[in-house]
C-alpha positions as CSV (number, residue, x, y, z in Angstrom):
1,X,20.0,-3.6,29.8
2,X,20.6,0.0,28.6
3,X,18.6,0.3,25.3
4,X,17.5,4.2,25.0
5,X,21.0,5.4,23.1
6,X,20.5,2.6,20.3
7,X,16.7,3.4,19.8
8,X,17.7,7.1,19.6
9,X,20.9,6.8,17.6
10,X,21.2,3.5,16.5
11,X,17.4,1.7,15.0
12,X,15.1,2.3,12.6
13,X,11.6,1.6,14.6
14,X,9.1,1.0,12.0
15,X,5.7,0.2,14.5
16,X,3.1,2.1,16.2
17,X,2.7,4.6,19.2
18,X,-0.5,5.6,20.6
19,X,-0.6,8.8,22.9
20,X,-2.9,10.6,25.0
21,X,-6.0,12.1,22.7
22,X,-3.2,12.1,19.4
23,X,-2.3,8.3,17.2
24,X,1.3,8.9,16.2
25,X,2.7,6.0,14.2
26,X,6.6,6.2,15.1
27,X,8.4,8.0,12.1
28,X,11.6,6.8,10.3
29,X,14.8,7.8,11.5
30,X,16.0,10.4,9.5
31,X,19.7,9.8,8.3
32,X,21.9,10.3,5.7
33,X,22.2,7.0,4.0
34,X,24.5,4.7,5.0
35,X,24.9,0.9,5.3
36,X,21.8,-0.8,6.6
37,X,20.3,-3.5,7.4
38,X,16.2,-4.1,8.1
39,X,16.0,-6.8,11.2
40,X,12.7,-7.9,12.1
41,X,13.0,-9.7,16.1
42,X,11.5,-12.9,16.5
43,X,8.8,-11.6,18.5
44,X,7.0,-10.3,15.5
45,X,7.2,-13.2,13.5
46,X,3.2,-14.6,13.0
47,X,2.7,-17.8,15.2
48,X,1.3,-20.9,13.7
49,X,-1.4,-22.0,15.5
50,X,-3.3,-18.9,15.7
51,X,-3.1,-18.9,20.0
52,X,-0.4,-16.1,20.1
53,X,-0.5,-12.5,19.3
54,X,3.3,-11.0,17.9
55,X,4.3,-7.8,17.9
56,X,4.3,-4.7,15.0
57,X,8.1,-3.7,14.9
58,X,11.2,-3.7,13.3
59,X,14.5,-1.5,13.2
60,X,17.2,-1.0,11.2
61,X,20.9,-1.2,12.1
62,X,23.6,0.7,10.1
63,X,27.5,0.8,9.5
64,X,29.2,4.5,10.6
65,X,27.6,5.7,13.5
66,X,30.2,6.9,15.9
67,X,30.1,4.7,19.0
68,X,29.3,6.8,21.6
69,X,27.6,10.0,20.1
70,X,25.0,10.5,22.6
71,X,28.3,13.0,24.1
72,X,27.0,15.3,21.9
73,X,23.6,14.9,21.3
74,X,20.7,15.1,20.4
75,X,20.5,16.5,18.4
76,X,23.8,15.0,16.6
77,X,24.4,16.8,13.6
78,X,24.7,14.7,10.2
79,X,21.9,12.1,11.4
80,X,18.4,12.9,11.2
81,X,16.6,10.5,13.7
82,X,13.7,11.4,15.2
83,X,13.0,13.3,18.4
84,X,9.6,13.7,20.0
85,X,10.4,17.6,19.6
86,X,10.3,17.0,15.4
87,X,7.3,14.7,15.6
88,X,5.4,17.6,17.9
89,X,6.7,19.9,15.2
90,X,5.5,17.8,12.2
91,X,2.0,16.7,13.9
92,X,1.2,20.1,15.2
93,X,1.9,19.8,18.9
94,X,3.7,22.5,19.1
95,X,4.2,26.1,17.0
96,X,5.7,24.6,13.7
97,X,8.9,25.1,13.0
98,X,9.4,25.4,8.7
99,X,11.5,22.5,8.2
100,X,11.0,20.7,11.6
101,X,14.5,19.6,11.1
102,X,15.2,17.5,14.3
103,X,18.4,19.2,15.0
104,X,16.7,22.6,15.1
105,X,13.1,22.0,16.6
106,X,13.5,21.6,20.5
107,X,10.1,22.7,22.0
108,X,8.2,19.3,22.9
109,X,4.9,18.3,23.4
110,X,3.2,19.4,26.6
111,X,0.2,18.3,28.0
112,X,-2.0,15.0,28.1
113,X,-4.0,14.1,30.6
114,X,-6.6,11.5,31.9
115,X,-4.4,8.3,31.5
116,X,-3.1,6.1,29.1
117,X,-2.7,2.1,29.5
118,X,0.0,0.2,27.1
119,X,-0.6,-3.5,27.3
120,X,2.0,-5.6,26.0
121,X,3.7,-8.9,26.4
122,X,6.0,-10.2,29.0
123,X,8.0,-8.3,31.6
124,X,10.8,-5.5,30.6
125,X,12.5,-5.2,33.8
126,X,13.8,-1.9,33.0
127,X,11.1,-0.3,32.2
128,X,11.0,2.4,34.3
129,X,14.9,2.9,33.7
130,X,14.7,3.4,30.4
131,X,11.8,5.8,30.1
132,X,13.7,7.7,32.9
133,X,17.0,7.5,30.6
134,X,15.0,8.5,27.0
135,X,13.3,11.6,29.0
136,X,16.1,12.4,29.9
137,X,18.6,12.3,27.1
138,X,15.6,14.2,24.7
139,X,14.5,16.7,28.0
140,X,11.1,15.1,27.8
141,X,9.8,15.9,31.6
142,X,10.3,13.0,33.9
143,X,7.6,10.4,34.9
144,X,7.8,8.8,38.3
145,X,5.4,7.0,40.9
146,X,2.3,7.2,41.0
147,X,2.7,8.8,37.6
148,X,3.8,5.5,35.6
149,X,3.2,2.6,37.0
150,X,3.8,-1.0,36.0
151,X,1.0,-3.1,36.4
152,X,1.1,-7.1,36.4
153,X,-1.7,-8.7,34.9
154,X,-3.1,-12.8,35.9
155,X,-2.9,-15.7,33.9
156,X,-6.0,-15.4,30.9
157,X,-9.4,-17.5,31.9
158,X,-11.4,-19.8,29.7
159,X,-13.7,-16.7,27.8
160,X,-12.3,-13.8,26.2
161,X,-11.0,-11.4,28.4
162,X,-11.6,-13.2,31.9
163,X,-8.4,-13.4,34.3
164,X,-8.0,-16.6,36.7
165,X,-5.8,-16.5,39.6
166,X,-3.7,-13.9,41.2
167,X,-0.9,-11.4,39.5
168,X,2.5,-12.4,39.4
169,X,5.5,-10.8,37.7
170,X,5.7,-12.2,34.2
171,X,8.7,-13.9,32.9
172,X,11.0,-12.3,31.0
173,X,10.8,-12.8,27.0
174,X,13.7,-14.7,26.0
175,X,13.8,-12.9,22.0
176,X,14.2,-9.6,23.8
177,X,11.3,-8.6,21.4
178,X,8.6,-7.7,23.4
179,X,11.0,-5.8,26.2
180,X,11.8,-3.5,23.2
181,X,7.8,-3.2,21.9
182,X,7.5,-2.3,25.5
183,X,10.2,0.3,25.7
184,X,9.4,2.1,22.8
185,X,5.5,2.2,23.8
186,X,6.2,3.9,26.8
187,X,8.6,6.3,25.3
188,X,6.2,7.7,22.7
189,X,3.3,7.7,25.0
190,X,4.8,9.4,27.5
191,X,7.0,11.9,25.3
192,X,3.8,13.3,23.3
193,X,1.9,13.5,26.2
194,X,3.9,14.3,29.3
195,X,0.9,14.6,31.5
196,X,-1.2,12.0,31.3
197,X,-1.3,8.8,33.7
198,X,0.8,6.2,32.2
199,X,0.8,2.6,32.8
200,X,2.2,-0.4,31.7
201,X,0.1,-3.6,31.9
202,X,2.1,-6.6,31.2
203,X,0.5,-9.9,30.1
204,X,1.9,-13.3,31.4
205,X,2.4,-14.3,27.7
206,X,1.7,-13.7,24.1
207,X,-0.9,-16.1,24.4
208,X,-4.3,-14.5,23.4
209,X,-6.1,-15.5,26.6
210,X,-3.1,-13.6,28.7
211,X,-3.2,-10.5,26.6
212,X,-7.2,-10.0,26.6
213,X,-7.2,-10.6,30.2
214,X,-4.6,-8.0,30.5
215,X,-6.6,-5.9,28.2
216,X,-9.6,-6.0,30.5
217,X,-7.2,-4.8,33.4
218,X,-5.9,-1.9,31.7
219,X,-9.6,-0.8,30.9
220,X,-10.6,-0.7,34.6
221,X,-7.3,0.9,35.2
222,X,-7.9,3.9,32.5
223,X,-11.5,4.1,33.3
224,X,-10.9,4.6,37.1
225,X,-8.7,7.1,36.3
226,X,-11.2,9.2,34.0
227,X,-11.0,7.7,31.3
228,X,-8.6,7.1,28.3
229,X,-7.0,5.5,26.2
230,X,-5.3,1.6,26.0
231,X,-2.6,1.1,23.0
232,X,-1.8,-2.6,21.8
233,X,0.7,-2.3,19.2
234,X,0.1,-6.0,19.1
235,X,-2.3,-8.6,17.0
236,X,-1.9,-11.3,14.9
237,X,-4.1,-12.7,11.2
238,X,-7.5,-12.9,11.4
239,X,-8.0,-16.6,9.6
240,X,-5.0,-18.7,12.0
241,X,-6.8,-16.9,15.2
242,X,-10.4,-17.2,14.6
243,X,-9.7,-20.6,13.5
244,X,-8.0,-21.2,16.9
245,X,-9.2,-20.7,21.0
246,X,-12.0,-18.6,20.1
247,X,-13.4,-19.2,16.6
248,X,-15.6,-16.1,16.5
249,X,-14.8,-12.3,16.5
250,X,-18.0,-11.5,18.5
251,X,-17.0,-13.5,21.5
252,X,-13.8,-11.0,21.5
253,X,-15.3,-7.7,20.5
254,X,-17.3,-7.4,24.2
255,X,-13.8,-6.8,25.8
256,X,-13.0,-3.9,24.4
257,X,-16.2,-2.0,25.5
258,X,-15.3,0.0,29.0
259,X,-16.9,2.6,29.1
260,X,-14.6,5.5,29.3
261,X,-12.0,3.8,27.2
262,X,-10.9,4.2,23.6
263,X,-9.0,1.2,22.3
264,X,-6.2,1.4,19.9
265,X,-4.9,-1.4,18.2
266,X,-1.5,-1.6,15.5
267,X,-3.0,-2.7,12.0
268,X,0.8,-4.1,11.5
269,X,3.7,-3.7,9.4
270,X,2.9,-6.5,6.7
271,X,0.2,-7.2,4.3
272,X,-3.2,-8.0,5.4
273,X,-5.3,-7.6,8.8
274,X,-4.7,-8.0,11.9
275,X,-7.0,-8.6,14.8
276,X,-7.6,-6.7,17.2
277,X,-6.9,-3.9,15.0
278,X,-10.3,-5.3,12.7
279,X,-12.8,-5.5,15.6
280,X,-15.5,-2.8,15.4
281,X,-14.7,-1.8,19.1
282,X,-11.3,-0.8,18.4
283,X,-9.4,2.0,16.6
284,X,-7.2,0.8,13.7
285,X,-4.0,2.5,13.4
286,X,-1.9,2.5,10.6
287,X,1.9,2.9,10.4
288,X,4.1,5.7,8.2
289,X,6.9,7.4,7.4
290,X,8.1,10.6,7.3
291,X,10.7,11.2,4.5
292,X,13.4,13.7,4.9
293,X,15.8,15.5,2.7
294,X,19.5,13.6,2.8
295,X,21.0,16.5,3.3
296,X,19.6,19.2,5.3
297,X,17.1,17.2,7.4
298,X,13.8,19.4,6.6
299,X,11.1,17.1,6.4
300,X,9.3,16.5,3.0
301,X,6.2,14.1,3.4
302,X,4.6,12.0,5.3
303,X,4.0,8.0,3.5
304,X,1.8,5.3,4.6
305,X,3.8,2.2,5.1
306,X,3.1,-0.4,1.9
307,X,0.5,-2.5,3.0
């Protein structure tokens, strides 16, 4: 599947990326308007039941983009999407350019180090493929082995956290949802900080035992690396889960403790609070958007997303 030209030129991704040292909530792409659509994937739908976690992200879809304008771009002038060079330029990771008009701006971020563990969902077989295509459509230096590596994590055990079992290649999510969570975590992490360790640990499931057990691996991942940071752009409503596998929060706050580590966590793209963003181990992150002027593409102001 070939999905880097419509993140870059064809979505709206309204989630979270964490990055080496710097939290970066993915901006709004910056176009002139045109007819759109909002289209939230299945995989971010909450789960009844409170025993699966969904993810934070949504993207828009709009009428009179030309169909193959990656010939020319980016940047592609008229449409104002976002490269990593106009986030660096907005958040300071590079000299700022007045405007940071992301068909002007072209320095990226440079930099990054230690490592960086994004634990998500399921497998996204082209992984690798794609964060090798986004590099190199927005000249974002390449990653390879033993750079970025993809990590399988085991099935979830009976306490929070534990793994049973040995590692086998997760299955591949059916909604497509988590592949793109997956994509677009890599992309960001990578493209604001091109020199840290990058890997992607991928949970057997959505199931909360699964994605705490691959939590725990990630840790020992980062912290044998020097430490770090793990990203979950993931989490799901406090009440259905603590109601659920593992009625109290203090049985799940211990995971996120390695020492070495700083936990992120997505505080979501809807109204009220999602755990693991809410446990006192972990860094809350929320969403926003960077508005734009229609015309010229010089960027205006940065707005939290309505929570």
């Amino acid at each position: 599947m070939k999905r880097i030209t419509d993140f870059a030129l064809s979505l709206l991704m309204i989630g979270l990326s964490l990055v080496g040292y710097e939290t970066v909530a993915l901006a709004q792409s910056r176009l002139k308007p045109l007819s759109t659509t909002i289209r939230v994937p299945d995989s971010s739908a909450e789960k009844p039941g409170g025993l699966r976690a969904h993810t934070n992200i949504r993207y828009l879809t709009w009428q009179g983009v030309p169909a193959t304008p990656e010939a020319s771009g980016p940047p592609y002038p008229g449409y104002f999407y976002e490269s990593p060079a106009s986030i660096a330029c907005i958040y300071g990771l590079q000299p700022q350019v007045p405007g940071c008009n992301p068909n002007v701006v072209s320095a990226n971020p440079a930099g990054g180090g230690r490592a960086i563990a994004i634990v998500d969902a399921y497998d996204d077989p082209d992984a690798h493929a794609d964060l090798s295509i986004f590099s190199a459509q927005f000249g974002v230096e390449p990653i390879g082995s033993p750079s970025f590596t993809v990590v399988y994590a085991p099935f979830g055990g009976t306490s929070p956290g534990s793994c049973t079992g040995s590692a086998t290649k997760p299955a591949v999510d059916p909604t497509g949802g988590w592949e793109l969570e997956e994509s677009l975590d890599i992309e960001m992490a990578h493209s604001m900080a091109p020199a840290a360790k990058l890997y992607l640990v991928e949970a057997q499931s959505n199931a909360w035992a699964d994605l705490l057990c691959a939590v725990t691996v990630a840790g020992k991942l980062v912290a044998k690396a020097g430490g770090g940071e793990v990203s979950m752009s993931w989490g799901a409503g406090e009440p259905a889960y603590f109601s659920a596998q593992y009625p109290k929060q203090t049985s799940m706050d211990p995971v996120f403790t390695q020492r070495g580590v700083v936990y992120f966590a997505s505080a979501g793209d809807s109204p009220g609070t999602l755990f693991p963003s809410t446990s006192p181990n972990v860094v809350s992150a929320g969403g926003t958007t960077l508005s734009t002027d229609a015309t010229t593409g010089d960027f205006l102001v940065e707005k939290v997303l309505n929570k």
